[in-house]
C-alpha positions in Angstrom: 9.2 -29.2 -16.9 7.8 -30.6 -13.9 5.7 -28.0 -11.7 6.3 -27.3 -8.7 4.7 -28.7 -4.7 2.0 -25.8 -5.4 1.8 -26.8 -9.1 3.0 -24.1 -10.7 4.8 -25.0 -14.2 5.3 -21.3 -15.7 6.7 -17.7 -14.7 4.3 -14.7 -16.1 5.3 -10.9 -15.9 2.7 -8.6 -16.1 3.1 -5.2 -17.1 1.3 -2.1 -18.0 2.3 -1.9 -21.5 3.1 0.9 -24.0 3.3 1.6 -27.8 6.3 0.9 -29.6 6.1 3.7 -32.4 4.1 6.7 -33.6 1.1 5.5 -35.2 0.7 2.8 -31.6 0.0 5.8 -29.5 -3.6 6.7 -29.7 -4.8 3.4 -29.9 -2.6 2.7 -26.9 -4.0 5.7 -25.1 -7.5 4.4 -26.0 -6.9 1.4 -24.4 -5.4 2.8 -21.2 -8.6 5.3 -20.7 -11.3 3.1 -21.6 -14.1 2.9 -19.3 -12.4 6.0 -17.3 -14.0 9.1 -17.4 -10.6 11.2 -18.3 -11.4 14.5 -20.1 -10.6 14.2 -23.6 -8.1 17.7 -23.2 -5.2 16.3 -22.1 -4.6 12.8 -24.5 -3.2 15.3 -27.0 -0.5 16.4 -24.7 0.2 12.9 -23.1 0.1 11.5 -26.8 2.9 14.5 -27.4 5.1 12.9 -24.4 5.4 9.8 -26.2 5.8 11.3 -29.4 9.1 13.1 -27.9 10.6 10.1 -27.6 9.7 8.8 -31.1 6.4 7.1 -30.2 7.9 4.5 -27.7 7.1 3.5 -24.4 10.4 2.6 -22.5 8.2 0.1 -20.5 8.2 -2.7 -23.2 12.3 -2.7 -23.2 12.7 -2.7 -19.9 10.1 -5.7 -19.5 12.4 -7.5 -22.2 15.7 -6.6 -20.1 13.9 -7.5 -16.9 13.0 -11.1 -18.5 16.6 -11.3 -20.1 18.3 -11.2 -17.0 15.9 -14.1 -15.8 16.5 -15.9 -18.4 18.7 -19.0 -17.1 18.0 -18.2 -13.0 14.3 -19.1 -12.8 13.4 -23.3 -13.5 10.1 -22.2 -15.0 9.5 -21.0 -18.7 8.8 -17.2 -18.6 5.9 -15.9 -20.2 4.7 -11.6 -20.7 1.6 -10.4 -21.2 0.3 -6.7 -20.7 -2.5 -4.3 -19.6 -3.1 -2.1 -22.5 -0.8 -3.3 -25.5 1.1 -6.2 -27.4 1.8 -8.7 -26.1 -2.0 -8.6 -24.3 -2.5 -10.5 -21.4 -5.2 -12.3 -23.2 -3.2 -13.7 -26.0 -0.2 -14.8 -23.5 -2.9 -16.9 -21.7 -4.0 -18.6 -24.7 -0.6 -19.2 -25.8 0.4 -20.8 -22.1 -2.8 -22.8 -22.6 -1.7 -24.1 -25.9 2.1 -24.7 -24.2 0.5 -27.1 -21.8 0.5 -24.5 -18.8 -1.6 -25.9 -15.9 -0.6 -23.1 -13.4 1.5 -19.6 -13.3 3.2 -17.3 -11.3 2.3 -14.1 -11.6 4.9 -11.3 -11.0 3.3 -7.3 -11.9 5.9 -5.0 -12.2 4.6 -2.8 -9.3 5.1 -3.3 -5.4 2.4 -2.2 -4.0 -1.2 -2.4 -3.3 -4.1 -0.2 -4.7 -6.5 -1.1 -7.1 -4.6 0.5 -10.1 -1.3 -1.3 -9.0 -2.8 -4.5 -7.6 -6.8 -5.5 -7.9 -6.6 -4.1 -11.5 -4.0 -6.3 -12.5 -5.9 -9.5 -11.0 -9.3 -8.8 -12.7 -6.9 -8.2 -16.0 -5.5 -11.8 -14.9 -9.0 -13.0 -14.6 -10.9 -11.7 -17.3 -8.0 -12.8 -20.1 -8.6 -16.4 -18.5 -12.5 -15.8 -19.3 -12.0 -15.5 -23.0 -9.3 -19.1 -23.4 -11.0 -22.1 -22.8 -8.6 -24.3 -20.3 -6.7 -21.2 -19.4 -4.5 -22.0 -16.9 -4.7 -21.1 -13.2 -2.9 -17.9 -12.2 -1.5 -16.8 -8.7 0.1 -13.1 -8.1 3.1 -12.8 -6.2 3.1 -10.6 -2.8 3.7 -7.1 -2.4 7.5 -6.1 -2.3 7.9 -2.7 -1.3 10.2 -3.8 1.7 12.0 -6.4 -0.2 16.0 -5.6 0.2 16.2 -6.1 -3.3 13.6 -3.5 -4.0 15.1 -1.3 -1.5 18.9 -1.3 -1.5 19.3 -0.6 -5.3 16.7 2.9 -4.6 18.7 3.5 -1.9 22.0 3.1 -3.1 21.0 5.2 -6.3 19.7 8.1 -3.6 23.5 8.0 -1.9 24.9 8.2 -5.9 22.6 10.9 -6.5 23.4 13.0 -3.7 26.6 12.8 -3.8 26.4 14.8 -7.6 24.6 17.7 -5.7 27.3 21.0 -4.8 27.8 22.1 -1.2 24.2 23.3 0.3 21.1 22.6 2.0 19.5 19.4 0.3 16.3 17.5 0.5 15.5 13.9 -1.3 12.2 13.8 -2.5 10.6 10.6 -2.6 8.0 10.1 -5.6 5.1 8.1 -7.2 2.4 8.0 -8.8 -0.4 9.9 -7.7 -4.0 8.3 -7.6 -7.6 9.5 -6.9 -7.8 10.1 -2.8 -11.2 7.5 -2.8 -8.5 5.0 -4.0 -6.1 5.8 -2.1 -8.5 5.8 1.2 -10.7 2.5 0.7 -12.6 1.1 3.4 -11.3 -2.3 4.7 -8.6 -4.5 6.0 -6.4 -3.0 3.0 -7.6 0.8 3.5 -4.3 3.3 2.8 -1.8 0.4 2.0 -0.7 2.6 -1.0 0.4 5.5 0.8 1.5 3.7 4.1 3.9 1.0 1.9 5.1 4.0 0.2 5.9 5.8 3.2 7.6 2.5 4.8 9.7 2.2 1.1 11.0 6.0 1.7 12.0 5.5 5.2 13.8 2.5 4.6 15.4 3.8 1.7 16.2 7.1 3.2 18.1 5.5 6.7 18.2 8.7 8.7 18.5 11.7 6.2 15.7 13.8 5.7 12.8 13.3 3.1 9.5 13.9 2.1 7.3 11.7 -0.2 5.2 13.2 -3.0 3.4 12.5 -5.9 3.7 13.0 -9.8 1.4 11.7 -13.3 -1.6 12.9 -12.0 -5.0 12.4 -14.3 -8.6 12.1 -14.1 -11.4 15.0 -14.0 -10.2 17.8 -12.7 -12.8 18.0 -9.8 -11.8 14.4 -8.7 -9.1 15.0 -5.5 -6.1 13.0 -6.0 -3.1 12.5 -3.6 -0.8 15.8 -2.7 1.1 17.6 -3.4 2.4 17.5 -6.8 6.5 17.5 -7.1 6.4 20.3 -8.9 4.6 22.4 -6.3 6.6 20.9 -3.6 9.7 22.2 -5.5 8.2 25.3 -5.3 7.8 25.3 -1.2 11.5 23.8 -0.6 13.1 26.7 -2.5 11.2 28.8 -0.6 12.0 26.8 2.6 15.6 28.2 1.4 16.8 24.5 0.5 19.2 24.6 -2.1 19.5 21.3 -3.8 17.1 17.8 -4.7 17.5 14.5 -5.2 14.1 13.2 -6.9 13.9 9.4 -6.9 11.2 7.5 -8.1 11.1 4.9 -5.4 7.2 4.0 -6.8 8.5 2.8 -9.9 11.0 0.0 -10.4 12.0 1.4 -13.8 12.3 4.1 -16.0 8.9 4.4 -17.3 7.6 7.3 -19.0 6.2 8.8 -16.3 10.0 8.9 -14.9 11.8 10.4 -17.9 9.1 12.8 -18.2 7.7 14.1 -15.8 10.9 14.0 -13.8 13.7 14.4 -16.1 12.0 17.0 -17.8 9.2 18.7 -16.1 10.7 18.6 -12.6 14.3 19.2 -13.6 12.8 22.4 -15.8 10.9 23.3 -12.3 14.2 22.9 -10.4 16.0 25.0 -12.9 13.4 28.3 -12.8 14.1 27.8 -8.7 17.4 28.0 -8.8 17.5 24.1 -7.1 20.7 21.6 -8.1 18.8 18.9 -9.0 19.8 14.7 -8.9 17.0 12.5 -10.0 18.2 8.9 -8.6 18.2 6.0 -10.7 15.3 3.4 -10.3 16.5 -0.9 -9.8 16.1 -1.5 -13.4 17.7 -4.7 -14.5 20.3 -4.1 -11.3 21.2 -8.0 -10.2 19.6 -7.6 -6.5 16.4 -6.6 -7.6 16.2 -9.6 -10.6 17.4 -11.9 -7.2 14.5 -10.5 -5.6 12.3 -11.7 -8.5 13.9 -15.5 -8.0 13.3 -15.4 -4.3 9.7 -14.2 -4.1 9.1 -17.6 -6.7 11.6 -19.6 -4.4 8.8 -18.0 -2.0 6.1 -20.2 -3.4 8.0 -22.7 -4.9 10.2 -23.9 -2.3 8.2 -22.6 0.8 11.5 -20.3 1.1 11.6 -18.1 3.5 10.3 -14.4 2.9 13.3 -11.6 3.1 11.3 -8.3 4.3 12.8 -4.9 5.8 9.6 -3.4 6.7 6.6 -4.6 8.9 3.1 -3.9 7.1 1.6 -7.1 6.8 2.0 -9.0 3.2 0.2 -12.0 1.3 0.4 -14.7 -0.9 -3.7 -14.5 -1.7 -6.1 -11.5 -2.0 -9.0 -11.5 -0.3 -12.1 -10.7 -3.6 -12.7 -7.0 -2.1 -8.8 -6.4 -1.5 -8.2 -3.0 -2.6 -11.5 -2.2 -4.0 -11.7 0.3 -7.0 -12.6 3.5 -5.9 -16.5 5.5 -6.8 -17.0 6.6 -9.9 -17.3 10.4 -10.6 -20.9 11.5 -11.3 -20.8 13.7 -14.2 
């Protein structure tokens, strides 16, 4: 097909990745903590998670169902590649290359801006276009945390949720994924985007009822602070609080990775349980037809010069600046 007025010929979504059966999920996990320094205790019980649910990351379906539902609404072929497993980012680019791909779009299955959720993903971008000769040019989409499509499916699945609980005091809590506080507090024009886009996402979503936003998945060294407090502890402080019943809902996540079915379907509901706490955990957007309309728009975005649909008012844009969202120190030993 012809590209576009920008030049873009080709749709690519770019996702973390996951294995897809047992004997994936320590090579997978290798990949995910290379050139970290994660202590080497606790890939035996994340490995276990997976295992739970057969060795399979949920992730790699949902990307499927997410470019299903494009399939047909987007005039661009649609291409996946991924972070830490099949189909690698490195291999899609050589096989746009050899498609005749000049120039991509670059959708990354996470709203908001940090290095793990946004500056990672563009040096991934840039270093699979270092190893394909004529890789083609590509250009991440914006931020969209305060898209209505983002929003109004969280928030509708908050009202659902809620409306499960029995009679009682309730509380929604709002959560995502933790990361180191240096991360989360980097200098510059793009210093505490994380937590301030996730606090703008949880007050739209919410409308006027009362929240708090907190933070699951946590990993690292142990004597590296991360973002708190954990959802498991603030369970702990809203039973106390005399609160009776939760509605957990996963507004950093657009789908139900692992991190949502575990550490919220089972660790958190188990916390809720011991406490005595009636416990919802909302639904995340999924494959649900506003949010894939949200995907066509932010590419009509660029496209078409469309105009941008927002709720919120932090400041978005098209192009990173080189030291946007810069990774954080790394621990000394």
């Amino acid at each position: 097909m012809a590209p576009d007025a920008g030049g873009h010929d080709a749709f690519l979504l770019v996702s973390f990745g996951g294995p897809e059966g047992p004997d994936d999920v320590l090579p997978f996990l290798a990949n995910v903590t290379r050139g970290r320094r994660v202590p080497a205790e606790p890939l035996p019980e994340v490995a276990g998670h997976y295992r739970h649910f057969g060795g399979v990351s949920p992730i790699n379906d949902q990307c499927r169902a997410l470019i299903a539902a494009l399939d047909g609404k987007l005039d661009l072929p649609i291409y996946w590649g991924n972070r830490n497993w099949h189909p690698y980012l490195a291999d899609t680019v050589r096989r746009m290359r050899d498609d005749g791909v000049r120039r991509a779009l670059a959708f990354v299955t996470s709203p908001f801006g940090s290095y793990s959720s946004c500056r990672q993903y563009l040096d991934d971008i840039a270093a699979a276009r270092a190893t394909v000769d004529g890789a083609p040019e590509v250009d991440k989409i914006r931020h969209y945390h305060d898209h209505p499509g983002f929003v109004g499916p969280h928030a509708d699945a908050v009202r659902t949720a809620l409306a499960t609980l029995p009679a009682g005091t309730h509380r929604i809590v709002f959560t995502a994924h933790s990361i180191p506080l240096s991360m989360a507090r980097t200098a510059g024009p793009t210093g505490g985007r994380y937590v301030a886009q996730l606090e703008e996402t949880a007050r739209l979503v919410a409308g006027d009822r009362p929240y708090d936003l907190v933070w699951q998945s946590r990993s690292g060294p142990p004597q590296v602070p991360w973002l708190e407090p954990d959802v498991n502890d603030h369970l702990e402080r809203l039973a106390a609080d005399g609160v009776t019943g939760v509605v957990v809902a996963p507004i950093g996540f657009i789908s139900d990775h692992l991190e949502v079915i575990w550490d919220l379907d089972n660790e958190a509901a188990a916390t809720a349980a011991r406490l005595g706490l009636a416990y919802a955990r909302a639904a995340t957007p999924g494959t649900d037809p506003r949010f894939v309309e949200m995907v066509v728009e932010l590419v009509a975005e660029r496209t078409q010069a469309a105009p941008r649909r927002r709720l919120g008012t932090i400041d978005v844009w098209d192009t990173c600046a080189p030291g946007c969202c810069a990774p954080p120190p790394r621990p000394s030993r």
